[in-house]
MARKOLVEX-139759 format. One record per residue: residue in one letter; x, y, z of N, C-alpha, C in turn. Coordinates in steps of 0.02 Angstrom, whole numbers, plus 50000, padded with zeros to 5 digits. Layout:
! MARKOLVEX-139759
AXYZXYZXYZ
...
//
This chain:
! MARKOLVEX-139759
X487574891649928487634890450000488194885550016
X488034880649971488694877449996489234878149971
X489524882149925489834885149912490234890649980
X489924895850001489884897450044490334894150127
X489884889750132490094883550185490574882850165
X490924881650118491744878350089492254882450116
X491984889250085492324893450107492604894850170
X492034896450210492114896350279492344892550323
X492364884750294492754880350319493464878550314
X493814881150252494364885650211494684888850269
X494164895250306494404900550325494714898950399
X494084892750427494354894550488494854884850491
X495004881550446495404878350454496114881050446
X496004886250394496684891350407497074895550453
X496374897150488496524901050583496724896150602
X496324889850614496674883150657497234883350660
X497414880750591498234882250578498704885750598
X498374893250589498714899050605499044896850692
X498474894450703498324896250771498814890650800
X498674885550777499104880350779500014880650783
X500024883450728500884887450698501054891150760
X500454895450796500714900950832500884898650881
X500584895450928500584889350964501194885850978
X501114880750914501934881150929502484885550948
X502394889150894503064892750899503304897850979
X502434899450997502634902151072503004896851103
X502714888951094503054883051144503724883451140
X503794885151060504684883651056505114889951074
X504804895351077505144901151120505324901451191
X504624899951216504644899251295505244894451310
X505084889951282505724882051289506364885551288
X506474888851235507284892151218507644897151270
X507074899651297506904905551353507144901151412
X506694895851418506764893951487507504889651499
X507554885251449508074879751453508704880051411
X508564885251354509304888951315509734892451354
X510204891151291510844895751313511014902251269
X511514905251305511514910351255511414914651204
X511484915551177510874922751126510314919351096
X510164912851099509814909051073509254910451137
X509374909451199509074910351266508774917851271
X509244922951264509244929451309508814932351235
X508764928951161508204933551125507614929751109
X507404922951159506914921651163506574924451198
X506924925651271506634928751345506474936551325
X506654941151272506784945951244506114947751224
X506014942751179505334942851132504624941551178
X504614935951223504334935051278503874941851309
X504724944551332504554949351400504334956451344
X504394957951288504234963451249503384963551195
X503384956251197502824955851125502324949951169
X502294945551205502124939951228501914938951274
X502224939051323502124936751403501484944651427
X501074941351471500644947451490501014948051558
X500964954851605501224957051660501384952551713
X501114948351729500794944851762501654939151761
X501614940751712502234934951702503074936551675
X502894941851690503714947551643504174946351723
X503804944551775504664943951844504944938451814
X504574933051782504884926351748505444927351702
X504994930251652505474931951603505974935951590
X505984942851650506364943951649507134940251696
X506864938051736507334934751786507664928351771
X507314926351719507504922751671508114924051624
X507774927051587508634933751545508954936251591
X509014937051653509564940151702510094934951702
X509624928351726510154923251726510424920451684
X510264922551597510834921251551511194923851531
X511264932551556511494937551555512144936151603
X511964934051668512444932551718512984926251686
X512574920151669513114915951623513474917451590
X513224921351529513734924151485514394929251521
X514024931051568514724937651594514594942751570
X513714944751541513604952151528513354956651598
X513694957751624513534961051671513054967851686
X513024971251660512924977451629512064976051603
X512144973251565511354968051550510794965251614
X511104961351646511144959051689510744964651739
X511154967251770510954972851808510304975951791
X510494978851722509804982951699509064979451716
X509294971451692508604967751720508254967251783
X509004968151839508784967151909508344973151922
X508894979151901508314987151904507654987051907
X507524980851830506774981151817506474979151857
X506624972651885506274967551914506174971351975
X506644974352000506514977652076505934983952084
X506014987352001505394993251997504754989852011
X504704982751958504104978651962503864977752017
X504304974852065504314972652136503964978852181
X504134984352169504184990852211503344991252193
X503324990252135502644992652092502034991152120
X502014983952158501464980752191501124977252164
X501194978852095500524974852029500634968352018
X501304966252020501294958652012501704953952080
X501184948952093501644944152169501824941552135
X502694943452164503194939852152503394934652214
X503734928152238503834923352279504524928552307
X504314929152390504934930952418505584927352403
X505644921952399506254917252381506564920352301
X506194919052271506524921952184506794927052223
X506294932952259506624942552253507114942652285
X507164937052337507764935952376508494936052354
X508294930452299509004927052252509064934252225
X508534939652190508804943852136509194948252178
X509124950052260509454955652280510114953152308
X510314946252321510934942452333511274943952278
X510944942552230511534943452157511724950952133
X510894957452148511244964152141511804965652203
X511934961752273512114963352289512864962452280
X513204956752251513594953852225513714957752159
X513654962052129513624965052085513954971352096
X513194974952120513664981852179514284980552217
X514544975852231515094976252290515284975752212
X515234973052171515864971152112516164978952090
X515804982452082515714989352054515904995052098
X515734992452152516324995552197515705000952261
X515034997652241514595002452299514264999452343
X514784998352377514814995952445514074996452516
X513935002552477513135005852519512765001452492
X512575001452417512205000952390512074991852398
X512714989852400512744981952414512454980152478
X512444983352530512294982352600511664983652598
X511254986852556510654989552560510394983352526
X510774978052461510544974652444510234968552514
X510984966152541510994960852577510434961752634
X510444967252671509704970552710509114966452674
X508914967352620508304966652569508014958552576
X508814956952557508844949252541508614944652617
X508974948652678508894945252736508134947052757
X507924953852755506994952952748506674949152715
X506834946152642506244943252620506434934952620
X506974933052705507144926052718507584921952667
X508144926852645508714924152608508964917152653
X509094912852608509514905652638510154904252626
X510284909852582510984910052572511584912652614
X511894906952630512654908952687512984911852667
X513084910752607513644920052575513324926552599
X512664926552584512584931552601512484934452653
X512434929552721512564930052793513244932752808
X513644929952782514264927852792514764935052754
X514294939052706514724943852687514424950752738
X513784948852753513434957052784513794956752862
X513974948452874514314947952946514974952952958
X515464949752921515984952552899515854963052874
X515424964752859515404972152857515144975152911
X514764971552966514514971753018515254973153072
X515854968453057516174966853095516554972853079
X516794972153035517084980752999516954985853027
X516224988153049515954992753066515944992953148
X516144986453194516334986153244515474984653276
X515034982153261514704979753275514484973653279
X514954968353341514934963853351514504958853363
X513994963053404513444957753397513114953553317
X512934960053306512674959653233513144955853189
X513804955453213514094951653148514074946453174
X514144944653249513994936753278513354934553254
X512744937153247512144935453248512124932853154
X512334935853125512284935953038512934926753032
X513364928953059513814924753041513544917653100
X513254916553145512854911553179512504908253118
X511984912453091511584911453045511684909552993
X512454909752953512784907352902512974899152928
X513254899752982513394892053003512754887753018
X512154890353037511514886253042511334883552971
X511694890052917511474887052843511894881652809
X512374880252843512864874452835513504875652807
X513684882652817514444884052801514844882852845
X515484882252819515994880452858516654882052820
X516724887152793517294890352779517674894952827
X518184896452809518724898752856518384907652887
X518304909652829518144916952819517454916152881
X517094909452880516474911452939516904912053005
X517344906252991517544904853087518024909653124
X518344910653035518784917753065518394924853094
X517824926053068517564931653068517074930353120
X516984924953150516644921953212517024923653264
X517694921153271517994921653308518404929953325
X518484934553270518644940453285518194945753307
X517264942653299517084948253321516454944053379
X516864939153417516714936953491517334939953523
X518074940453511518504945653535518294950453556
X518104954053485517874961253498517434961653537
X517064956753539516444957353627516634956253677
X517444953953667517654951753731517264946753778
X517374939853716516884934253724517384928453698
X517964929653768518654926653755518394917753732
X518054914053783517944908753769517694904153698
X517564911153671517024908653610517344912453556
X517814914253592518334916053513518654912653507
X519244909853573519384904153567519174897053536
X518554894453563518194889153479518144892253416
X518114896853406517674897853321518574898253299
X519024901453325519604901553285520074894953294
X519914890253343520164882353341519964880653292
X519244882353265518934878753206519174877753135
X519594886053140519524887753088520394887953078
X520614883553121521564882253105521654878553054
X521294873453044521244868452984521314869552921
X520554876252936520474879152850520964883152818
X521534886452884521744891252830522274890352811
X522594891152740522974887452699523404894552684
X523044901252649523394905452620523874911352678
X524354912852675524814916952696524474921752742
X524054925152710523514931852745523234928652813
X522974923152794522454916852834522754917052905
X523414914252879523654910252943524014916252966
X524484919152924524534927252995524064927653037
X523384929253004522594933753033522424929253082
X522294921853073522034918653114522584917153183
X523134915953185523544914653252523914920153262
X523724927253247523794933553292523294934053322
X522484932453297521904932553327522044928653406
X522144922153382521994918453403522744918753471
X523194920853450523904923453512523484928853563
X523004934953516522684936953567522284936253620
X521794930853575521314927553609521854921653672
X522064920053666522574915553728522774919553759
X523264926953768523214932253808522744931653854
X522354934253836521764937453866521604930553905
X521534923553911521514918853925522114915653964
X522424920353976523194919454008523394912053984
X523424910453950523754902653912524354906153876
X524754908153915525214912653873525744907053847
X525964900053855526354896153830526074895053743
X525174894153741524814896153660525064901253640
X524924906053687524824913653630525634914353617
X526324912153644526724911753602526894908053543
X526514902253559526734899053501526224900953426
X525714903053444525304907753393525624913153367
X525684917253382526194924253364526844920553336
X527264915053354527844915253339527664911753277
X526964907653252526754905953180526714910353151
X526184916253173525944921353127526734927453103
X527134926453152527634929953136528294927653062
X528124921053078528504917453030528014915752975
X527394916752969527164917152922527094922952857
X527434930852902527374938752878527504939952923
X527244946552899527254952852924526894952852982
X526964953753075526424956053107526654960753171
X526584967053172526804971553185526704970353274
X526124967453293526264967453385526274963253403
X526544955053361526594949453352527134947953429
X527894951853417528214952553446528224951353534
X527894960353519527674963753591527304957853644
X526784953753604526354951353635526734943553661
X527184941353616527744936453627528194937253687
X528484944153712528774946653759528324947953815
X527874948453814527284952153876527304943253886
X526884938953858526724930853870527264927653891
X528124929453888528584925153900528734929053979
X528544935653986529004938754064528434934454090
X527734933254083527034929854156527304922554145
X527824920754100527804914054111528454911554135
X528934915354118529504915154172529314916954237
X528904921354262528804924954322528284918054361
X528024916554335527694910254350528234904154366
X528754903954310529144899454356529654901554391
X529564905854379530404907654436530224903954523
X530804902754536530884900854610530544903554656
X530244902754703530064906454750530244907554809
X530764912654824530994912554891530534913954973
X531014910654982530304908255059530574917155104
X530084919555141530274927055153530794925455232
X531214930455255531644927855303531214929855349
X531384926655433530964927855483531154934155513
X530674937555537530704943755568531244942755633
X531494946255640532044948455679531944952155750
X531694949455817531214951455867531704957355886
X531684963155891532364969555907532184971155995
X531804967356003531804968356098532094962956124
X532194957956110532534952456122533264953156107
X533454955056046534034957256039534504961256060
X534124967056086534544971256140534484968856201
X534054962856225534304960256289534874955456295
X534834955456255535484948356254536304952356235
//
């Protein structure tokens, strides 16, 4: 018997162990998974999401390996994970936090535009703005395809919403300001493209922004601005009605000053033949 007892005490101080060993070693996977880098990372999260982790917990792990996939610059990888995560998502079986699914469809969408499917990217950013994306890029890029598409409101409303998130790059104020134009919402194109004189530095910029902005003074009859806008954007490139709009703004402003002759007095013709 007691013999026996030895044994058994043998057996299960050896499970302990086992159990112990195993224990660890999940700790030191998960760890490598969560806080590693590179292939050291993406074949912990590997082992995890294939042999380990129960359902319940594979959006982790996989979204996890997406984002070391994305570090490295495997793209292709990367993607495949988002696929998953989005089937999962679709699936219903496991709550996932709107915020994570958010980030995953900002980044497929950033992906797709990379790749060149432009639908497919817009379908992302849609996704992302349902499940209360906070991200101003991604305001800030669906604005801009909005604006493309000549739907001004919608790109005012997306690109508003990028600036509530605390951007302030050129590309918002520019794209603020060209599609309050396009609403013919002279006053408020006028601010968003004042805003955005500062930011722009590159060649494209400053053409785009003080032809905008020559137009926007047009339309605002400030035609002494809108020449001197056009005559930047002209000397900055190429701008094809840069010109035209320079000549239309200089005849209302000569015509404005020209002299004004006082009209002669009428000439009474019954009086005149009496005399």
């Amino acid at each position: 018997m007691k013999k026996i007892l030895t044994r058994i005490g043998i057996v299960l101080g050896a499970l302990v162990l086992v159990a112990l060993l195993l224990l660890g070693y999940l700790k030191k996977v998960t760890t490598e998974c969560r806080e590693g880098q590179g292939t050291v990372a993406i074949e912990a999260c590997t082992l995890m999401i294939d042999h380990v982790s129960p359902e319940a917990y594979k959006f982790t792990y996989l979204n996890l390996r997406r984002g070391h996939y994305a570090v490295a610059g495997i793209k292709k990888e990367e993607f495949s994970d988002i696929a998953e995560i989005m089937k999962l998502a679709d699936s219903g079986r496991v709550a996932i936090p709107a915020a994570a699914l958010a980030n995953v469809y900002e980044r497929a969408a950033v992906l797709n535009s990379d790749m060149g499917n432009k639908e497919d990217s817009l379908k992302c950013l849609d996704k992302a703005v349902q499940l209360g994306s906070k991200d101003a890029a991604t305001y800030i890029t669906r604005g801009q395809a909005k604006l493309a598409e000549g739907k001004y409101v919608d790109a005012i409303a997306d690109l508003k919403k990028a600036e509530d998130l605390g951007a302030k790059q050129v590309q918002l104020y520019m794209g603020l300001g060209s599609a309050y134009l396009g609403a013919n919402d002279y006053n408020n194109a006028y601010l968003n493209l004042k805003k955005s004189e500062p930011l722009a530095v590159s060649s494209p910029d400053v053409i785009m922004l003080n032809r905008q902005l020559g137009l926007t003074c047009f339309e605002l009859k400030l035609y002494d601005e809108a020449v001197t806008h056009m005559t930047k954007a002209l000397l900055a490139g190429p701008c094809p009605d840069c010109s035209s709009v320079i000549k239309m703004s200089q005849d209302f402003i000569n015509k404005a000053r020209a002299p004004k002759t006082k009209p002669k007095p009428a000439v009474n013709k019954k009086k005149a033949r009496r005399k």
